[in-house]
C-alpha positions, 0 to 999 in steps of 0.5 A: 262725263258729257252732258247734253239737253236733249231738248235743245237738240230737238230743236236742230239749234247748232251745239258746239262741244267744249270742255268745262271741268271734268266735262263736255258741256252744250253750247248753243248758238241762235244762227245768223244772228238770230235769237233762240226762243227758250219758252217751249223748252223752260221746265219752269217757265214761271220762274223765268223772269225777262227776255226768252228770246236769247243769243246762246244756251249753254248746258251744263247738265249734272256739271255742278250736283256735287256742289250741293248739300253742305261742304265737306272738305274744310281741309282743302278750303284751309288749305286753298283759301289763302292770300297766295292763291287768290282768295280771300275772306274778309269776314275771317279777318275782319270783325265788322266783316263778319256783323256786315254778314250776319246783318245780311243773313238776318235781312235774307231770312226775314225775306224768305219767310215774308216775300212781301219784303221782296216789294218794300224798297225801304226793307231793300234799301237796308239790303243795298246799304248792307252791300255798300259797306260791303263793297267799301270794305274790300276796297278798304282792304284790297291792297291788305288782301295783295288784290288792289288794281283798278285796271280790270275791264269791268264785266256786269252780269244784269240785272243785279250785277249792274248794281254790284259793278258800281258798288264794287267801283265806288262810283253813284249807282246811275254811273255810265261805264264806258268800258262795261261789259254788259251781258244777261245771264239767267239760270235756268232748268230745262224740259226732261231734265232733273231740277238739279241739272243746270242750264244758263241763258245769255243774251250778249249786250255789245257782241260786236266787243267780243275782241276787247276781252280776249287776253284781258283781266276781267273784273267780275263783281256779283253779290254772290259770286260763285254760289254754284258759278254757273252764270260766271262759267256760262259768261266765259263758256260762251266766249270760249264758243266765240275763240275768246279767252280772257287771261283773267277773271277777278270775282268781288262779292258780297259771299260766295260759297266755299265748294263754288269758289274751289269748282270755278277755280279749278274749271277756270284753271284748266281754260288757262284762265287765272282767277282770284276770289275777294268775298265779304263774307263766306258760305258752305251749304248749297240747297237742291235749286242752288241757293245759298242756306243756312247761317249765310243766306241772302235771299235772292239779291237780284229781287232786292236789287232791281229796285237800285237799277240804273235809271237808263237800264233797260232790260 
């Protein structure tokens, strides 16, 4: 099945038709160095936090509807879920693991029934200590888990992947990279399609080191990472638009979900890209807008986090 957004076709931006998964998805690419500005096309432009003004769109229609509701195949997920096929789930393993994410899940709720909570950097700050532990988890027991390396160009996906990526490296969170690569991902819905269609905005940060990362091993670390994997899918769709493939992409999160981890490993698989997926914690149920819900909510984490941005960040 191919997907395609009428919208941005409207507009005369130039597509290009690349196959992801079982289908053909959009890319679209502002010309000559331009940027496309996606306000008139946003179907919820109130929900669109930052800067419309992006490098590329990239339309991946109905590609993810079946992930959502809540997962059905336990049997496969026993079945892939093991250290030989790289992925592993620290909360099966590890009881703290599993209090870590219980304590996320009770910080998430408090969230989502008070919005208020989103602006007490206080209340966040017990957020950010719950992903510290976190991500000091698993690399307590990376070499355990058979996924310890630290020679993976880091890849952070703004804004809260700035502050995952240094939590992820153990380093302080004001940490300049050199070797980062930085890019703004925001998913988003588009004009004239249904809610459940997904399209993802990228606006690349240092286009002109497209080449450092083709045939590297990516660390991409998010605090959830894949939930429906469409920003991770967009990032490496949009350097596929560039001839860019990377030989790998390593996810490190704080909870992923179980039907996105199968999705973008199966989807990467067929780019020829290796993945491996080291999560905290675990989560099977996807509402109709993508988020995480049920007994392993986390809110929106990006909200909690922006507070703990690297001074010299600028959006």
């Amino acid at each position: 099945m191919k997907t395609m957004s009428k919208t941005l076709v409207e507009t005369g931006f130039p597509g290009q038709e690349i196959a992801f998964a079982e289908s053909k998805i959009d890319v679209y690419t502002a010309p000559n160095g331009g940027m496309i500005d996606v306000s008139p096309y946003l179907k919820h432009p109130e929900d669109f936090h930052g800067d419309p003004c992006v490098d590329q769109v990239v339309c991946f229609g109905g590609g993810f509807e079946g992930l959502i509701g809540r997962f059905q195949g336990g049997g496969e997920w026993r079945e892939q879920a093991q250290v030989e096929n790289g992925i592993v789930v620290l909360e099966d393993h590890v009881l703290e693991a599993r209090q870590l994410m219980d304590g996320v899940n009770d910080l998430a709720q408090r969230a989502i029934r008070d919005q208020g909570l989103y602006d007490d950097k206080g209340f966040c700050t017990d957020y950010l200590e719950l992903a510290r532990r976190g991500y000091d988890l698993l690399q307590e027991y990376q070499e355990q888990a058979g996924l310890a390396n630290d020679s993976y160009l880091p890849i952070s996906l703004e804004r809260a992947g700035l502050v995952s990526t240094r939590l992820a490296l153990g380093v302080p969170l004001d940490e300049r990279l050199p070797a980062e690569f930085r890019v703004v991902t925001k998913r988003t819905h588009l004009r004239n399609e249904p809610d459940t269609h997904l399209s993802v905005t990228v606006k690349w940060r240092e286009p002109g080191r497209f080449a450092e990362l083709d045939g590297e091993e990516l660390l991409l670390s998010d605090f959830v990472n894949p939930a429906s994997g469409a920003s991770g899918a967009a990032f490496v769709m949009g350097l596929e638009s560039h001839g860019i493939t990377p030989a790998a992409v390593h996810h490190r999160s704080i909870s992923a979900t179980k039907q996105g981890t199968l999705f973008i490993r199966e989807a990467f698989k067929r780019l020829g890209i290796e993945t491996t997926f080291y999560s905290v914690g675990i989560a099977d149920e996807l509402n109709d807008m993508y988020y995480l819900v049920g007994e392993r909510a986390v809110g929106d984490a990006g909200h909690m986090l922006r507070h703990f941005l690297p001074s010299w960040y600028r959006p």
